[in-house]
PDB file of N, CA, C, O and CB in Angstrom:
ATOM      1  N   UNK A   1      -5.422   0.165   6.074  1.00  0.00           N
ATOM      2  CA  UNK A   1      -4.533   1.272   5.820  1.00  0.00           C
ATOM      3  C   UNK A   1      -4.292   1.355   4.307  1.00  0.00           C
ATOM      4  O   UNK A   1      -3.858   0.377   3.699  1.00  0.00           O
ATOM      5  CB  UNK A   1      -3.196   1.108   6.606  1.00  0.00           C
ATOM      6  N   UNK A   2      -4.609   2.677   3.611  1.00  0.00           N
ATOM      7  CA  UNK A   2      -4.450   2.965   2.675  1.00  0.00           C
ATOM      8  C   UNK A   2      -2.770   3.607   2.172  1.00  0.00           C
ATOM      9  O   UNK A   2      -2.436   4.655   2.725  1.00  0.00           O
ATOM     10  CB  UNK A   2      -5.534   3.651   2.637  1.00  0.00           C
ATOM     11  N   UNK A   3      -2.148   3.216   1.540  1.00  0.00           N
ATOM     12  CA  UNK A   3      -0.899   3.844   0.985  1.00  0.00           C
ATOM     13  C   UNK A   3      -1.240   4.046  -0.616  1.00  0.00           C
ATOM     14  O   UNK A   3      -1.967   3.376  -1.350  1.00  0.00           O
ATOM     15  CB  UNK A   3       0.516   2.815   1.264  1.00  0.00           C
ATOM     16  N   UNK A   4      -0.293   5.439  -0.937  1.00  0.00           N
ATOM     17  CA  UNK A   4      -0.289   5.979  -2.280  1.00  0.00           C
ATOM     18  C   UNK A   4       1.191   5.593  -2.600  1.00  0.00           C
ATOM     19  O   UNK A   4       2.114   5.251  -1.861  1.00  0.00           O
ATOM     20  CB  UNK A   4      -0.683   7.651  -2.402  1.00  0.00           C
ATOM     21  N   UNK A   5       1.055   5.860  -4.721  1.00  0.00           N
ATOM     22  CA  UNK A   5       2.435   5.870  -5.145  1.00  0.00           C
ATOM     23  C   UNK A   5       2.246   6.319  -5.924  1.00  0.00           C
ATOM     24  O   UNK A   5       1.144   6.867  -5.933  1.00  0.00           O
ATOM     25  CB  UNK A   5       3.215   4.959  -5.327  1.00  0.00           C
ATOM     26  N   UNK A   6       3.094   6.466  -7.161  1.00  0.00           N
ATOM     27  CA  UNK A   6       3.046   7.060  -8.540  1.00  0.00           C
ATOM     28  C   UNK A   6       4.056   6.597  -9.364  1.00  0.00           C
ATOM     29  O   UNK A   6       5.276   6.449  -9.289  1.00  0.00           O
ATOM     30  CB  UNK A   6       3.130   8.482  -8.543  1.00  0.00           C
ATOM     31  N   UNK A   7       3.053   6.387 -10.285  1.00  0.00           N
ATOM     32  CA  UNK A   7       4.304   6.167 -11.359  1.00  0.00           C
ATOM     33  C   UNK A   7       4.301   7.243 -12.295  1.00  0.00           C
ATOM     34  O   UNK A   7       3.279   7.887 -12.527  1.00  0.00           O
ATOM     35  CB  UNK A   7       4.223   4.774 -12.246  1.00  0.00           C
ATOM     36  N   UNK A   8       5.829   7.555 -13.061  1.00  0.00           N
ATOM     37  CA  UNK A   8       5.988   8.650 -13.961  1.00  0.00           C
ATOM     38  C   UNK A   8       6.778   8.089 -15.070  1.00  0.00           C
ATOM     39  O   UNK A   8       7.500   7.096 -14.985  1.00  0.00           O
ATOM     40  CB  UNK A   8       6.652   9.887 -13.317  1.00  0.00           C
ATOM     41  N   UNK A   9       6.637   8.601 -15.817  1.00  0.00           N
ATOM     42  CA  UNK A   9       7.856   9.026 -16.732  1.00  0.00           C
ATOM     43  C   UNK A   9       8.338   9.826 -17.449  1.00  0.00           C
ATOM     44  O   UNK A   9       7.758  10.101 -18.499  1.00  0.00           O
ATOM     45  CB  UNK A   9       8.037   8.583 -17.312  1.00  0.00           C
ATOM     46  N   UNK A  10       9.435  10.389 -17.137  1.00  0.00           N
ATOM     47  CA  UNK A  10      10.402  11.361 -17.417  1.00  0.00           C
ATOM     48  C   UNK A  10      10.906  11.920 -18.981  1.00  0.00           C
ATOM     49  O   UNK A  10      11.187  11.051 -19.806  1.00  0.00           O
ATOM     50  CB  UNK A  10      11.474  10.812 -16.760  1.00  0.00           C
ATOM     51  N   UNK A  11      11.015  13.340 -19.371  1.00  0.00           N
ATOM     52  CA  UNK A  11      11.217  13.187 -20.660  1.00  0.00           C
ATOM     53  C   UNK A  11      12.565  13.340 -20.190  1.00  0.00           C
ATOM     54  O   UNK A  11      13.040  13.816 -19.158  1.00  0.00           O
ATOM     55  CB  UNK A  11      10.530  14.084 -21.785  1.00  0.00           C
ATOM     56  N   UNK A  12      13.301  12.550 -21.731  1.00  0.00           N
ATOM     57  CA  UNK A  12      14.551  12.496 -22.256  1.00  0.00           C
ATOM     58  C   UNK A  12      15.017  11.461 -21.392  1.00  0.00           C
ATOM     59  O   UNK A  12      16.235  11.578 -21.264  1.00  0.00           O
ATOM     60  CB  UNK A  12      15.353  13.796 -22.280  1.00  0.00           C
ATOM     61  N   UNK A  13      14.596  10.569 -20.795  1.00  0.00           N
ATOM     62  CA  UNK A  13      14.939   9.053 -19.940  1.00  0.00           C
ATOM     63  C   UNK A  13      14.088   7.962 -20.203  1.00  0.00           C
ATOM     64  O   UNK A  13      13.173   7.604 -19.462  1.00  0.00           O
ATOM     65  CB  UNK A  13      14.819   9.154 -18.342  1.00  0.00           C
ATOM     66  N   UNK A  14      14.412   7.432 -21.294  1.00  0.00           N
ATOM     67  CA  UNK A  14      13.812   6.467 -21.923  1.00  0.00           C
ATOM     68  C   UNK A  14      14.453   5.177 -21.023  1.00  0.00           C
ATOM     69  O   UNK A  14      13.987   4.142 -21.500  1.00  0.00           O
ATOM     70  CB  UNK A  14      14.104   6.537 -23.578  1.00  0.00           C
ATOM     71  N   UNK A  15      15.184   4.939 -20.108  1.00  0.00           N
ATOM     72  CA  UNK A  15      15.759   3.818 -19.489  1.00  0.00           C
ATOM     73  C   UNK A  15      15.073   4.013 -18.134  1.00  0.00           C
ATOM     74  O   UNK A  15      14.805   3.037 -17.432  1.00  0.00           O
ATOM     75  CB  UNK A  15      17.412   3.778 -19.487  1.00  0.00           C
ATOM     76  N   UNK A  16      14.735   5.491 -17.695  1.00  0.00           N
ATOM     77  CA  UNK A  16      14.045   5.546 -16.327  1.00  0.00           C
ATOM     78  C   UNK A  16      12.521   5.687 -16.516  1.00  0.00           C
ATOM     79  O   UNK A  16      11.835   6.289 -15.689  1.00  0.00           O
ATOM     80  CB  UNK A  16      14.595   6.792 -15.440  1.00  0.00           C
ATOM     81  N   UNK A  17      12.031   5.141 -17.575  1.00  0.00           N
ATOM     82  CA  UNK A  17      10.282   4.859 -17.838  1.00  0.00           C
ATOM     83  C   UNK A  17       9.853   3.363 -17.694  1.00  0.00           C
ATOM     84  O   UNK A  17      10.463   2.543 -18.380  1.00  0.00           O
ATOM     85  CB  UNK A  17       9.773   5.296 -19.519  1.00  0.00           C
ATOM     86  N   UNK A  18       9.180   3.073 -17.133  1.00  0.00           N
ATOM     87  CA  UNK A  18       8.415   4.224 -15.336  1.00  0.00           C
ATOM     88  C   UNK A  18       9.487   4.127 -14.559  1.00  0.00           C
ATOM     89  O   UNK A  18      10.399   3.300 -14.525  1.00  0.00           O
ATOM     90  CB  UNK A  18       6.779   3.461 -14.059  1.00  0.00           C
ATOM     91  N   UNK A  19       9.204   5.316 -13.786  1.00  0.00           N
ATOM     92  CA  UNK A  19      10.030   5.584 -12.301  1.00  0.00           C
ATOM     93  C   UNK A  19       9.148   5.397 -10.937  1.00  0.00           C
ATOM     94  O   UNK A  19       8.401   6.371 -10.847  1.00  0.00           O
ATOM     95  CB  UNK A  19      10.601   7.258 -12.243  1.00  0.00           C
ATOM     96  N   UNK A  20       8.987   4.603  -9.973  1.00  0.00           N
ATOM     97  CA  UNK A  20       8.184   4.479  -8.620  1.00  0.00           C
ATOM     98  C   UNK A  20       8.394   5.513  -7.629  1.00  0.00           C
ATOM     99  O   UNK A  20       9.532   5.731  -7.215  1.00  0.00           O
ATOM    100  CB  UNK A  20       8.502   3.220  -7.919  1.00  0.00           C
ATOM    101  N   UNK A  21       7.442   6.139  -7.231  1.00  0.00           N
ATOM    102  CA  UNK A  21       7.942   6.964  -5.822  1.00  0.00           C
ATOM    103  C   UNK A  21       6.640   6.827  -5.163  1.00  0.00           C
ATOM    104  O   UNK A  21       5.485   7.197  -5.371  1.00  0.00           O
ATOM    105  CB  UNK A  21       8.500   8.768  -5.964  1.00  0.00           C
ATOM    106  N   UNK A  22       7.377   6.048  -4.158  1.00  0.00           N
ATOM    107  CA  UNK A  22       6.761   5.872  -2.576  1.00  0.00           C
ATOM    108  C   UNK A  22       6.360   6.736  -2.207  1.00  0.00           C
ATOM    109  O   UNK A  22       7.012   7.774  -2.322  1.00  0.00           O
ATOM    110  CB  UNK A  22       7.464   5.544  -1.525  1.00  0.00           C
ATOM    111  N   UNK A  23       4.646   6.754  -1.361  1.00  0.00           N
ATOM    112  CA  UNK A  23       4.482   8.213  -0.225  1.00  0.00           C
ATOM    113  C   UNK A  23       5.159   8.212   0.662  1.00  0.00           C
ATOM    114  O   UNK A  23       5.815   7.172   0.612  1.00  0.00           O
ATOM    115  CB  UNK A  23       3.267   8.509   0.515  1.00  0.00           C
ATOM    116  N   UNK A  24       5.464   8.885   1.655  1.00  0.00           N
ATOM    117  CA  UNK A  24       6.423   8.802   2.879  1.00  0.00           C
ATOM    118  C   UNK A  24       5.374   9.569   3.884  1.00  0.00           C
ATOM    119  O   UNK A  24       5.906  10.105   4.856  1.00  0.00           O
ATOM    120  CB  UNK A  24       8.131   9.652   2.654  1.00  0.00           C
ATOM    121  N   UNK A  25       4.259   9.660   3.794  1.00  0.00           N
ATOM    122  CA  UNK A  25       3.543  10.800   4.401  1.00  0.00           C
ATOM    123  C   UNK A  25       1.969   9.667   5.023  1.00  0.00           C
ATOM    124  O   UNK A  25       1.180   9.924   5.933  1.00  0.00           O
ATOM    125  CB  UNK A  25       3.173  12.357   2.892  1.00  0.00           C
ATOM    126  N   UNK A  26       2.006   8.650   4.254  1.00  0.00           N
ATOM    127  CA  UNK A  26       0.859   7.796   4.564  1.00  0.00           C
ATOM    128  C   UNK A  26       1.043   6.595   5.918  1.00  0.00           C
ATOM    129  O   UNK A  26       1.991   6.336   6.658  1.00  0.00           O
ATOM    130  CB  UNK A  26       0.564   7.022   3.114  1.00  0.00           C
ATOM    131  N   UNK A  27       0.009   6.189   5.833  1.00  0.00           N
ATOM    132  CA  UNK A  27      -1.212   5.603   5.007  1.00  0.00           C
ATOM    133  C   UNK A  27      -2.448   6.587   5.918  1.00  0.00           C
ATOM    134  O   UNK A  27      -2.512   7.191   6.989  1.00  0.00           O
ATOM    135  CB  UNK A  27      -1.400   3.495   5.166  1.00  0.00           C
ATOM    136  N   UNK A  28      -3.429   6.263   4.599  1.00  0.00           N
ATOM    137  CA  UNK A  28      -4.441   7.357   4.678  1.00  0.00           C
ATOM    138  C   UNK A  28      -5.831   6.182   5.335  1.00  0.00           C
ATOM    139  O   UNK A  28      -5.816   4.954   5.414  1.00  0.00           O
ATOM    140  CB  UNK A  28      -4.738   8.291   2.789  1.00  0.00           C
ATOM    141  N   UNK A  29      -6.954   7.206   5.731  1.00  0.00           N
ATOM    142  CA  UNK A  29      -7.750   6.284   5.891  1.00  0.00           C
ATOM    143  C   UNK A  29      -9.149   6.121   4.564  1.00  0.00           C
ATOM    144  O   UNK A  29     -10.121   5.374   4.449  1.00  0.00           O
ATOM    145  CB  UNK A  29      -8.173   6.594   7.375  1.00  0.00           C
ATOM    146  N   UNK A  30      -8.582   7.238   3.761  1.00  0.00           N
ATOM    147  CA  UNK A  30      -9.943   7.108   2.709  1.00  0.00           C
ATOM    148  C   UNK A  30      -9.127   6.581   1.134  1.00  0.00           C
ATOM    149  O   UNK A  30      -7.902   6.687   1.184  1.00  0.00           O
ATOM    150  CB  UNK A  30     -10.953   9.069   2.484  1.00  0.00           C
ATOM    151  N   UNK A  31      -9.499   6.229   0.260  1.00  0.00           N
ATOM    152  CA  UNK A  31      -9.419   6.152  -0.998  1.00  0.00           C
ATOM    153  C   UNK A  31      -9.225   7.208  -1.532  1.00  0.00           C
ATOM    154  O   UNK A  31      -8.272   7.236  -2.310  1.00  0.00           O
ATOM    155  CB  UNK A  31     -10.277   5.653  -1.481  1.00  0.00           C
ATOM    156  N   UNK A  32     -10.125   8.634  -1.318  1.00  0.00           N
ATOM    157  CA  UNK A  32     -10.378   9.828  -1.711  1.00  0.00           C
ATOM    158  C   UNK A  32      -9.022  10.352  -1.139  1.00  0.00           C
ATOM    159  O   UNK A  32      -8.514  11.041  -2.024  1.00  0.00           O
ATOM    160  CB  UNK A  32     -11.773  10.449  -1.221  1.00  0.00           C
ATOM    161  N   UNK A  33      -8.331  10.321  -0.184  1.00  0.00           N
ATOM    162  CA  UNK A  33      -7.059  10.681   0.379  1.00  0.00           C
ATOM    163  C   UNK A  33      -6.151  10.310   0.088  1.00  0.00           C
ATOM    164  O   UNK A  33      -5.274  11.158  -0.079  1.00  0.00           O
ATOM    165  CB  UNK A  33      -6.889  10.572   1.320  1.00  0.00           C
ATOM    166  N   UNK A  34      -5.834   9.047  -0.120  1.00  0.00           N
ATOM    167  CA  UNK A  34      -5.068   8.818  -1.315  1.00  0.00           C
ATOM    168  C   UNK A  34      -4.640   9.264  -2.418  1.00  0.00           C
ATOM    169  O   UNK A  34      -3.514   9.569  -2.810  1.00  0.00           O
ATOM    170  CB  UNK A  34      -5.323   8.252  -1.655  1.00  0.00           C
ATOM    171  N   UNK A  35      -5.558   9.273  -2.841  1.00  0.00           N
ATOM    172  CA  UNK A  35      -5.543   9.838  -4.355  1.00  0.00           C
ATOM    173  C   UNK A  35      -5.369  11.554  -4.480  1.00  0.00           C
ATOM    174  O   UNK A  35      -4.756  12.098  -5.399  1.00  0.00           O
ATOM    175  CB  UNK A  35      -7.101   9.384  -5.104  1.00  0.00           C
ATOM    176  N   UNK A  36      -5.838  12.053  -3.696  1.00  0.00           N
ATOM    177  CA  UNK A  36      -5.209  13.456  -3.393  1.00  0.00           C
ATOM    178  C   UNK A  36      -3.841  13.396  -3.184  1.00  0.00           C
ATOM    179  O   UNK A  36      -2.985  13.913  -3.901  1.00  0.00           O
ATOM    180  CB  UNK A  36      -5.774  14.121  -2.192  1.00  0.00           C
ATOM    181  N   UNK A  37      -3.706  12.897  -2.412  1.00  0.00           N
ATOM    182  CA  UNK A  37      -1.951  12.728  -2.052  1.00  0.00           C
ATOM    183  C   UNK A  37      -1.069  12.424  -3.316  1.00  0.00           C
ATOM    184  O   UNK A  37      -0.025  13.038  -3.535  1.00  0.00           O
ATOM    185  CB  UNK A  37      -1.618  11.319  -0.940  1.00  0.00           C
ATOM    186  N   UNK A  38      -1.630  11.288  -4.255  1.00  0.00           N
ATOM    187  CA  UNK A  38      -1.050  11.151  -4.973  1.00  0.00           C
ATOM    188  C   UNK A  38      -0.755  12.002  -6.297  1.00  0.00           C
ATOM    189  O   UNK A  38       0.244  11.985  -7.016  1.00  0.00           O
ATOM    190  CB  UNK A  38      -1.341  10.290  -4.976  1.00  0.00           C
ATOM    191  N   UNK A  39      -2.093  12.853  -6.411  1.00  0.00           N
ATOM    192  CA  UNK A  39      -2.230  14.027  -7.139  1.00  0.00           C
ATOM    193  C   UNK A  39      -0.936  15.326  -6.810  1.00  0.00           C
ATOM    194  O   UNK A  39      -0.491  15.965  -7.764  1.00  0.00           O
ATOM    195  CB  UNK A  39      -3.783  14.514  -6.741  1.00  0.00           C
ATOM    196  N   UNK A  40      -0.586  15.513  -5.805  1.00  0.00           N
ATOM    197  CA  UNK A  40      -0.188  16.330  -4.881  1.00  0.00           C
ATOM    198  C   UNK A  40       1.357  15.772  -4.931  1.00  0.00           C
ATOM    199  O   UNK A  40       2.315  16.540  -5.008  1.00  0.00           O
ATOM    200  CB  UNK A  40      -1.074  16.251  -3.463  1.00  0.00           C
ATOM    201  N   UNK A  41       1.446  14.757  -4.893  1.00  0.00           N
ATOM    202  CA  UNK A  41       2.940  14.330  -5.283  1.00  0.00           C
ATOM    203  C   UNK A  41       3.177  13.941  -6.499  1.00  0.00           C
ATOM    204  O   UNK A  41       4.142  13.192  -6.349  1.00  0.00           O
ATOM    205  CB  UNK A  41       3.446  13.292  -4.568  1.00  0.00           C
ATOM    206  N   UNK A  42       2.844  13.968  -7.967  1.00  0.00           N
ATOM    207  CA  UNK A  42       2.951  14.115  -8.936  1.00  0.00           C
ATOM    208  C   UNK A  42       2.938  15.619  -9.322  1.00  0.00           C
ATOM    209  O   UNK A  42       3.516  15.962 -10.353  1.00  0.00           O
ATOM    210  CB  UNK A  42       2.204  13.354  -9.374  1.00  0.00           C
ATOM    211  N   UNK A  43       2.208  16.673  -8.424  1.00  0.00           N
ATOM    212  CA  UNK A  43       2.640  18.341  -9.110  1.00  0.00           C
ATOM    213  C   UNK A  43       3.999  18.524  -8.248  1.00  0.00           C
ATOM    214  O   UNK A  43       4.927  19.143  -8.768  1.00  0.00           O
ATOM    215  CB  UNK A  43       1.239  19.948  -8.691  1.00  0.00           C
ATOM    216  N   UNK A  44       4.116  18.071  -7.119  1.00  0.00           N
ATOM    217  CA  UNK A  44       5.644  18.162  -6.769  1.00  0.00           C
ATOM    218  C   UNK A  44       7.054  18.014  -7.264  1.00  0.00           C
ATOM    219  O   UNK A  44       8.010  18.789  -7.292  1.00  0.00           O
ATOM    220  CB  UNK A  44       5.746  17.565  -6.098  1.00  0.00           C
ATOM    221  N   UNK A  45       6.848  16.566  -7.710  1.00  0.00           N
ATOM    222  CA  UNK A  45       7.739  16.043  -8.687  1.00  0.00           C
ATOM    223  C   UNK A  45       7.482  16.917 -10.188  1.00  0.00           C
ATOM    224  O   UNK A  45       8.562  17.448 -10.444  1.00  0.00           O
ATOM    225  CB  UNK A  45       7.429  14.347  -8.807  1.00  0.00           C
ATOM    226  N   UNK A  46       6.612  17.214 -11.110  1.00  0.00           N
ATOM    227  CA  UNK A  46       6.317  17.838 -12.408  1.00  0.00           C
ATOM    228  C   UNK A  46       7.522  19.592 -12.122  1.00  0.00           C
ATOM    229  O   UNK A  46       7.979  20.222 -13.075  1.00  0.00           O
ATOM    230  CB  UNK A  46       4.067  18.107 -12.558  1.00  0.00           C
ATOM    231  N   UNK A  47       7.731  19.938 -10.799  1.00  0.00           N
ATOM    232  CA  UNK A  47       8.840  20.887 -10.495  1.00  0.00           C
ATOM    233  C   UNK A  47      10.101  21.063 -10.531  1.00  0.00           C
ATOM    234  O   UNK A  47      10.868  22.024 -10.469  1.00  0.00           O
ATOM    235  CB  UNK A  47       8.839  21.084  -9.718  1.00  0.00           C
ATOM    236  N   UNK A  48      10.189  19.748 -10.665  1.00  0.00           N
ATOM    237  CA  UNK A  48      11.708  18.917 -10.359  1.00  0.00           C
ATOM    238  C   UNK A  48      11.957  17.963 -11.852  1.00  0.00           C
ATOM    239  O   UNK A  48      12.965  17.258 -11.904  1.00  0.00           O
ATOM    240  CB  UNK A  48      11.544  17.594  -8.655  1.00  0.00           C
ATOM    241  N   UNK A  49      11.282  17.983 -12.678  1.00  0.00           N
ATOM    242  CA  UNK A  49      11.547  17.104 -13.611  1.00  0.00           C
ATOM    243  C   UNK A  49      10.340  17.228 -14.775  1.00  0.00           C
ATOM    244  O   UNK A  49       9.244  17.451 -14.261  1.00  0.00           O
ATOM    245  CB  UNK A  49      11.687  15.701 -12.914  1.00  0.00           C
ATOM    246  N   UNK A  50      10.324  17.132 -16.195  1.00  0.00           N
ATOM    247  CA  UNK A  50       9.520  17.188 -16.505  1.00  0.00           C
ATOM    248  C   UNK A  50       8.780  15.883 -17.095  1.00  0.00           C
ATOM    249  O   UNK A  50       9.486  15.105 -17.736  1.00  0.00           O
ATOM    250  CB  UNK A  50       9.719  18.068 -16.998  1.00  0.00           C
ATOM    251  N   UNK A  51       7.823  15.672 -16.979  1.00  0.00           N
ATOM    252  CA  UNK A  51       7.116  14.463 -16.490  1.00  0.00           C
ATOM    253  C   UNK A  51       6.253  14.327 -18.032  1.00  0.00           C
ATOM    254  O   UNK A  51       5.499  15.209 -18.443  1.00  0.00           O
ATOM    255  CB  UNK A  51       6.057  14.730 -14.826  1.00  0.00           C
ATOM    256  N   UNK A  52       6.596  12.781 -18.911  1.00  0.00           N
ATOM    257  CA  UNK A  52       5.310  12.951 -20.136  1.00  0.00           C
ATOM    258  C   UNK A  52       4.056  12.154 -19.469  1.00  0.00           C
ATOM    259  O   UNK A  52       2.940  12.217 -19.984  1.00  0.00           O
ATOM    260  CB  UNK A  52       5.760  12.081 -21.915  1.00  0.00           C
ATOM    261  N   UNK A  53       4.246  11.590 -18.586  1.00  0.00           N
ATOM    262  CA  UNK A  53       3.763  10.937 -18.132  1.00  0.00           C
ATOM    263  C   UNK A  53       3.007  10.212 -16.540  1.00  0.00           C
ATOM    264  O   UNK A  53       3.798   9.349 -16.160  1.00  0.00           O
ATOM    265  CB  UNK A  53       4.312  10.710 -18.650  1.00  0.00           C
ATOM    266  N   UNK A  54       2.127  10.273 -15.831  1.00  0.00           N
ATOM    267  CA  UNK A  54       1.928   9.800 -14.939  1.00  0.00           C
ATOM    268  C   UNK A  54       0.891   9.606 -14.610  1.00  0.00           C
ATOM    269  O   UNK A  54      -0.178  10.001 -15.077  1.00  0.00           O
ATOM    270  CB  UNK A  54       2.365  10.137 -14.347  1.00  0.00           C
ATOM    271  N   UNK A  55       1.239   8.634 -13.316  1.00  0.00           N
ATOM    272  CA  UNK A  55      -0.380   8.002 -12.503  1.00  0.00           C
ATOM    273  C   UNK A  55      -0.155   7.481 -11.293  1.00  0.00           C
ATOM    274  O   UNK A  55       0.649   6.582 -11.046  1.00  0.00           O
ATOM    275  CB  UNK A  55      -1.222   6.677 -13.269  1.00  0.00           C
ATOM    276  N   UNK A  56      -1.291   8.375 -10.064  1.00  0.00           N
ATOM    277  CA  UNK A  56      -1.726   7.913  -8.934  1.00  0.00           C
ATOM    278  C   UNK A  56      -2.046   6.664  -8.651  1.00  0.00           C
ATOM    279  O   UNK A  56      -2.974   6.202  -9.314  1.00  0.00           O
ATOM    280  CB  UNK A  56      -2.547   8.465  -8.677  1.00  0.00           C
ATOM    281  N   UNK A  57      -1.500   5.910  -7.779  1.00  0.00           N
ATOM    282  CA  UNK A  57      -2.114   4.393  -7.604  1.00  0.00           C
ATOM    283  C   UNK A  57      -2.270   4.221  -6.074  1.00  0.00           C
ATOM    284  O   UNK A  57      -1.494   4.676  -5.234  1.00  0.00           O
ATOM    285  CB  UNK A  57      -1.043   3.094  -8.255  1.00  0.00           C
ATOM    286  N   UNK A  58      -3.437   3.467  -5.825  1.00  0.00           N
ATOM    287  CA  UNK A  58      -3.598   3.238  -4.396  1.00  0.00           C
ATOM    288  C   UNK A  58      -3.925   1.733  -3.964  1.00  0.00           C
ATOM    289  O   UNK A  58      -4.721   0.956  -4.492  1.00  0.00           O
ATOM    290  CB  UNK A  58      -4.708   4.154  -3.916  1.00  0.00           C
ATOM    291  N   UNK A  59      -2.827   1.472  -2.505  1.00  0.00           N
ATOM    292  CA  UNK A  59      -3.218  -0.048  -2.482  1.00  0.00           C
ATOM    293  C   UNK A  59      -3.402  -0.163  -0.956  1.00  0.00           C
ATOM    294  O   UNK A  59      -2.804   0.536  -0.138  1.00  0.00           O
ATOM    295  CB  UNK A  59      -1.992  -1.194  -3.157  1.00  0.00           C
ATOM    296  N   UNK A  60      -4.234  -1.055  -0.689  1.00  0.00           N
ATOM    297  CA  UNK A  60      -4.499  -1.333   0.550  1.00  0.00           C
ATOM    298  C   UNK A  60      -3.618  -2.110   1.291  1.00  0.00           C
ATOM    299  O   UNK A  60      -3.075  -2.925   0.545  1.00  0.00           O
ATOM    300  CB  UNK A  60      -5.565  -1.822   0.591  1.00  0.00           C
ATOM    301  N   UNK A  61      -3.218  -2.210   2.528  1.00  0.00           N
ATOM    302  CA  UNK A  61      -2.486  -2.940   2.920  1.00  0.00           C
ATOM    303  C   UNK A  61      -2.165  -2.614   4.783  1.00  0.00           C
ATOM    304  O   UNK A  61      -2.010  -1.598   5.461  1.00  0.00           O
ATOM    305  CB  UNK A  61      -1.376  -2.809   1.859  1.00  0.00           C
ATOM    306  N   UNK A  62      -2.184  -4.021   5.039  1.00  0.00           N
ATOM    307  CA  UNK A  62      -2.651  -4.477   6.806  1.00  0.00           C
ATOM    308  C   UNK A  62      -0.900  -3.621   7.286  1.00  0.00           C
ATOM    309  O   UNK A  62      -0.124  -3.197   6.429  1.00  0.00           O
ATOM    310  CB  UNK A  62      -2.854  -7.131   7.319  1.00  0.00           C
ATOM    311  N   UNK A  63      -0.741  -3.580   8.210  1.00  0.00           N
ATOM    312  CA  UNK A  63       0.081  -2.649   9.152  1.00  0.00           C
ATOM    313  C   UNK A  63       1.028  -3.910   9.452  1.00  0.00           C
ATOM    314  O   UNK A  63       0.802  -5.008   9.960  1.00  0.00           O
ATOM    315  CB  UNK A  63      -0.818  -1.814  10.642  1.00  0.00           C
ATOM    316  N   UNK A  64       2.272  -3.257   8.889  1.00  0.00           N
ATOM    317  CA  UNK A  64       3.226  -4.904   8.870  1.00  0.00           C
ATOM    318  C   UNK A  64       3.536  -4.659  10.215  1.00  0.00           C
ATOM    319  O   UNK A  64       3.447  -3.482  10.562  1.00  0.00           O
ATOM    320  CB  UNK A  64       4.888  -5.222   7.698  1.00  0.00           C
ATOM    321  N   UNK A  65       4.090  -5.991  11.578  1.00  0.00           N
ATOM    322  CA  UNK A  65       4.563  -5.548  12.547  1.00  0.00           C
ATOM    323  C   UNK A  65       5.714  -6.508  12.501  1.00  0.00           C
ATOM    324  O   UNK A  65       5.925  -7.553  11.885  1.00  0.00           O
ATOM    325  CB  UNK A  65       3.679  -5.440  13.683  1.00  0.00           C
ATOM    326  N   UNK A  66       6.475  -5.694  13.483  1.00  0.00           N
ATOM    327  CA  UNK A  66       7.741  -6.026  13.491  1.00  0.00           C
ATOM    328  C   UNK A  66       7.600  -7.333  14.186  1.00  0.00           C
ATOM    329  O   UNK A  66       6.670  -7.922  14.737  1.00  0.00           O
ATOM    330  CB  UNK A  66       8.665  -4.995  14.110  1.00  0.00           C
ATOM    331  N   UNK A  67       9.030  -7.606  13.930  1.00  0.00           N
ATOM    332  CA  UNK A  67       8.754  -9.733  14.686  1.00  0.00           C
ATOM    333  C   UNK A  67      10.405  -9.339  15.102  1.00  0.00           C
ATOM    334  O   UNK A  67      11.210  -8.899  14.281  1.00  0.00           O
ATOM    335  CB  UNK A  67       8.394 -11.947  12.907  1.00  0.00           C
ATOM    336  N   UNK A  68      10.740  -9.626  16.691  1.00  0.00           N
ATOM    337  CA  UNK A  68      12.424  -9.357  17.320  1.00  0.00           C
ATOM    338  C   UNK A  68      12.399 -10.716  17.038  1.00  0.00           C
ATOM    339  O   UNK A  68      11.589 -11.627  17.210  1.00  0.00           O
ATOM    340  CB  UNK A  68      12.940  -8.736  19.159  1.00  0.00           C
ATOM    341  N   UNK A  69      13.574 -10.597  16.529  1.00  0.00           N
ATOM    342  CA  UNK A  69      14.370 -11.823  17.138  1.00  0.00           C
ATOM    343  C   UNK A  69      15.118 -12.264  17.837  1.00  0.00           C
ATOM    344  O   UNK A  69      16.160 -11.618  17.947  1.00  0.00           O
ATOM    345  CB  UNK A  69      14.761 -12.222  16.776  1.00  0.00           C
ATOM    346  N   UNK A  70      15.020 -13.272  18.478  1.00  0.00           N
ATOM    347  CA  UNK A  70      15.916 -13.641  19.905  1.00  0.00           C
ATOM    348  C   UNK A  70      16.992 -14.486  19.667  1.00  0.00           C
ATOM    349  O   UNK A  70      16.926 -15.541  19.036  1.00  0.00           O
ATOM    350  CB  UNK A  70      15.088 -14.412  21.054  1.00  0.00           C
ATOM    351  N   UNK A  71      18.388 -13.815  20.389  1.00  0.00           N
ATOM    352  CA  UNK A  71      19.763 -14.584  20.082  1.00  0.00           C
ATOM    353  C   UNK A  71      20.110 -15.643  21.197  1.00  0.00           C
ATOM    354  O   UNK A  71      20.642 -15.169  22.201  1.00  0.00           O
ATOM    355  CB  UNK A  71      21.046 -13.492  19.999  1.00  0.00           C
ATOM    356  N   UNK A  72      19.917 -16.851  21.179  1.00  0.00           N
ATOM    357  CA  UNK A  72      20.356 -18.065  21.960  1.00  0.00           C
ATOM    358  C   UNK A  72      21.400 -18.174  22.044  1.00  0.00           C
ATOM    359  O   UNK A  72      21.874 -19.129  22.660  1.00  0.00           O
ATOM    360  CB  UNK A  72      20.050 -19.150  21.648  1.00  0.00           C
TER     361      UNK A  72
END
């Protein structure tokens, strides 16, 4: 399972450089999908803020599962 993120940074927030934002929409099954996504959520955010800075990043990672725990 593929997940995207991005890092940015913001003009006039020199304390919020870099900023992380999580996909909420993943995990993908290609590399190439990823990175679209992440493209795609960096022009989202560039609407909402103006951005000097950014970059798509993609990391692989196994499907965490939950573990219950049992109360004795």
């Amino acid at each position: 399972m593929i997940y995207s993120f991005i890092i940015v940074c913001i003009l006039n927030s020199p304390t919020e450089c870099p900023v992380k934002f999580e996909d909420e929409l993943g995990p993908y099954n290609t590399t190439a999908e990823c990175y679209l996504r992440g493209a795609e959520m960096i022009a989202l955010i560039s609407y909402k803020f103006p951005i000097t800075a950014a970059t798509a990043n993609c990391v692989q990672k196994e499907k965490e599962d939950k573990v219950e725990e049992e109360n004795t």
